[in-house]
N, C-alpha and C positions, 0 to 999 in steps of 0.2 A: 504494500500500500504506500503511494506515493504523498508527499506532503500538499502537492497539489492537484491531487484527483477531485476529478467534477470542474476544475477551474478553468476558463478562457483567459488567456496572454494573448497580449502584441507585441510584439517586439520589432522594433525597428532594427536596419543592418545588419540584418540577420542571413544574407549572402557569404559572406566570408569572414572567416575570425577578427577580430575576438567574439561579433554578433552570433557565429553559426553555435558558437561553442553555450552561450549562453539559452540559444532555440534548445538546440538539442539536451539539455541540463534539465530544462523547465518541462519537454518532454517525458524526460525520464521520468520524471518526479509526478507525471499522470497528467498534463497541463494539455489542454486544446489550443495548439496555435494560429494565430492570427498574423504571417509575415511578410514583411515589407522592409526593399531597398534598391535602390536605383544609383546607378554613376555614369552622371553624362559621356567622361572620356573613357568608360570602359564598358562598350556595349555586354561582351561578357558574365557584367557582372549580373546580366536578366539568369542567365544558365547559374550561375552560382547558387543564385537564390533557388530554383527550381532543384537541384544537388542537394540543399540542405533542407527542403520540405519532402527530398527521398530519402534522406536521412532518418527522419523525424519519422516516414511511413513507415520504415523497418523495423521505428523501436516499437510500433503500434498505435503511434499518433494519431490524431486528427489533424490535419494543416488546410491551409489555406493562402497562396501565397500573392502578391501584389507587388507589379515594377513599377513603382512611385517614387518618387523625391517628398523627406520630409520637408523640403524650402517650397513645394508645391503646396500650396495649402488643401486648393482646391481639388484634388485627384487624392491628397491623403487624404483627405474627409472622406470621398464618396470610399475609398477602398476599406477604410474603418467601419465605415456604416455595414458594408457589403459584409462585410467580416463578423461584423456581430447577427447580423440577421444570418448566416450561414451558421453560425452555432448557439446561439437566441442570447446571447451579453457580453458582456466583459466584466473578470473580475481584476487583473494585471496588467500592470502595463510597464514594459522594459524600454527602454529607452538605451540603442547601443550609442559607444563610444565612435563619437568621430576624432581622427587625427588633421593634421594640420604639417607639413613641412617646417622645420626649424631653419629660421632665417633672424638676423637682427634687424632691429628696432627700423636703423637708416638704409637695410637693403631691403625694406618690406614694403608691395608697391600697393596701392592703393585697392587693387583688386585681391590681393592675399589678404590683406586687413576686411574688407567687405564680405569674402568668402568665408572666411573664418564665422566672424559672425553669424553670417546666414547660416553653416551649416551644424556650428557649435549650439550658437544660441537662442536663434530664429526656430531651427530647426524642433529643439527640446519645448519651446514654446507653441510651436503648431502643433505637436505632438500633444501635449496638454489639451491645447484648446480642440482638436477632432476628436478625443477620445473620453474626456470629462463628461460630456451629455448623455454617454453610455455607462463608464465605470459604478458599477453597484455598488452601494453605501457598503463599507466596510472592507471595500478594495484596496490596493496599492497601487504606487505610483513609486518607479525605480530606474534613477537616471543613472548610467553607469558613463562615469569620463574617466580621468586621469587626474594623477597628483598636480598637474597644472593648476587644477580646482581648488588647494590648499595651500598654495605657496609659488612663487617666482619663479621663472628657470632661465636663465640666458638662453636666447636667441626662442625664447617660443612667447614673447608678449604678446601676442595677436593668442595663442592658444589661452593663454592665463588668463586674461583681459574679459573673453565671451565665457569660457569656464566658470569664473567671480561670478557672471552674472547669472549662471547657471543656480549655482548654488543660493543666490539669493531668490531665487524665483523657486527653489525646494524648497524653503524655510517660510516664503511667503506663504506657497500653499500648504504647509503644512497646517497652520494657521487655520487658512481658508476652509480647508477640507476638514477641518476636526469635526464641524459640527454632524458630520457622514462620515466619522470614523473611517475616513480614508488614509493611509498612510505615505506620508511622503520623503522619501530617502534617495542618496544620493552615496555611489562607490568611486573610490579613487585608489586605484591602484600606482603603483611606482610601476613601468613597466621597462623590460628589454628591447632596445632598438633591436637587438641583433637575436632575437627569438627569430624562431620559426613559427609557422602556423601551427603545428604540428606537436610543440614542444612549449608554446610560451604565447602571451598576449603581446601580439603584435603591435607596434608604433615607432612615433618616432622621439618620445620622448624618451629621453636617456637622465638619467639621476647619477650624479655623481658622489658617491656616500665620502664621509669623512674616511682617512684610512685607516684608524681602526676601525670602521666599525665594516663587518663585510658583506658585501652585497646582496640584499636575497629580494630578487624580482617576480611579482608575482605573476605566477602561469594561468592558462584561460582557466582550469578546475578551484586558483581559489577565489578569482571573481565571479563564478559563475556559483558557487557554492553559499557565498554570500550573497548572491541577488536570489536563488532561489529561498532562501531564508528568511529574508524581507519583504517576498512577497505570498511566505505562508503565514497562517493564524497562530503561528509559534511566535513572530512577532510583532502581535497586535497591539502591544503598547511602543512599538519605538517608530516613532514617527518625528520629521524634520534634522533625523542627523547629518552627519557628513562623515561615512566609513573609509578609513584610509584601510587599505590593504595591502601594507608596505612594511612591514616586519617593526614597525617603530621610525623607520627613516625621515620621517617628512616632519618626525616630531623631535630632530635632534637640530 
């Protein structure tokens, strides 16, 4: 018996790691998904998403899958709507990590700063707003980013900058949404640029630990471990955090 048996998830990004790893996790655990992700420059990634709702069919899933852009408001609405009328609601909703290339502050050209945005911030906010009119009182809401979200990192202010305001718009609704005991949380991992899909949460954020202290980057099993966590009834009272899953790093 899974911790989220009977339960409907969306999960955005959910074509290719770290997203697929999180699908697949929330499957496990007995979850009917709802998946959605689009990349303009990489037609391919329609077939990814399609790969990872076969994934899902082999553990015994339910899926349902959508090439939408969360910066599209309009095509993620109708694909969430569609989504829950194919399985009668929603009670989760994951929100994958998007990255951002590391660049500095004076090489960052106006459309890297804009994109970022849109797809950090804009994005987690469309997200909210197509999927709230559905989420059943007593649902979650679980944005999964990066340690960006908790602190500075040379060369990713454009990642940090949409991340900040990520989290404050968790903490808003956490707020918002209490009075329908919905929960709202928010995972930051420290991650490996140099992971594999395969082996590690993919990005391009790189954390440079002090040197004693030695590196431990979190892999897709233990952000996927803690979103599955946060969005069962096991943690019904922890709503509005901010979960690093970074061995202690981000707090030295």
């Amino acid at each position: 018996m899974g911790r989220l048996d009977g339960k409907i998830a969306l999960v955005t990004g959910a074509g290719r790691a770290p997203g697929r790893e999180l699908a697949t996790r929330l499957a496990r655990d007995g979850a009917a998904l709802i998946l959605v992700d689009h990349d303009d420059d990489d037609p391919s990634a329609a077939v990814d998403l399609i790969s990872t709702a076969a994934v899902v069919q082999a553990l015994g899933g339910r899926v349902v899958t959508h090439d939408v852009d969360v910066v599209d408001m309009s095509a993620l609405t109708a694909a969430v709507t569609a989504g829950v009328r194919r399985f009668g609601g929603l009670d989760a909703v994951v929100v994958g990590p998007v990255f951002t290339a590391p660049c500095s502050v004076e090489a960052t050209a106006d459309e890297a700063w804009h994109d970022a945005l849109d797809r950090v911030l804009t994005g987690v906010w469309n997200v909210c707003c197509a999927a709230l009119p559905h989420l059943t009182d007593g649902g979650s809401l679980t944005v999964a980013g990066t340690a960006a979200g908790l602190r500075g990192f040379a060369h990713l202010a454009h990642q940090a900058a949409a991340e900040h305001g990520v989290v404050g718009l968790v903490r808003s609704l956490a707020h918002e949404l209490a009075p329908r005991s919905i929960r709202v949380n928010s995972v930051h991992p420290v991650a490996d640029a140099g992971a594999t899909p395969a082996g590690g949460l993919v990005g391009n954020l790189v954390f440079v630990p002090e040197p004693e202290v030695p590196p431990q980057f979190a892999e897709a099993r233990d952000v996927s471990e803690t979103v599955v966590y946060l969005a069962s009834d096991d943690a019904r009272l922890l709503t509005g955090l901010t979960v690093p899953v970074a061995a202690g790093l981000v707090s030295r």
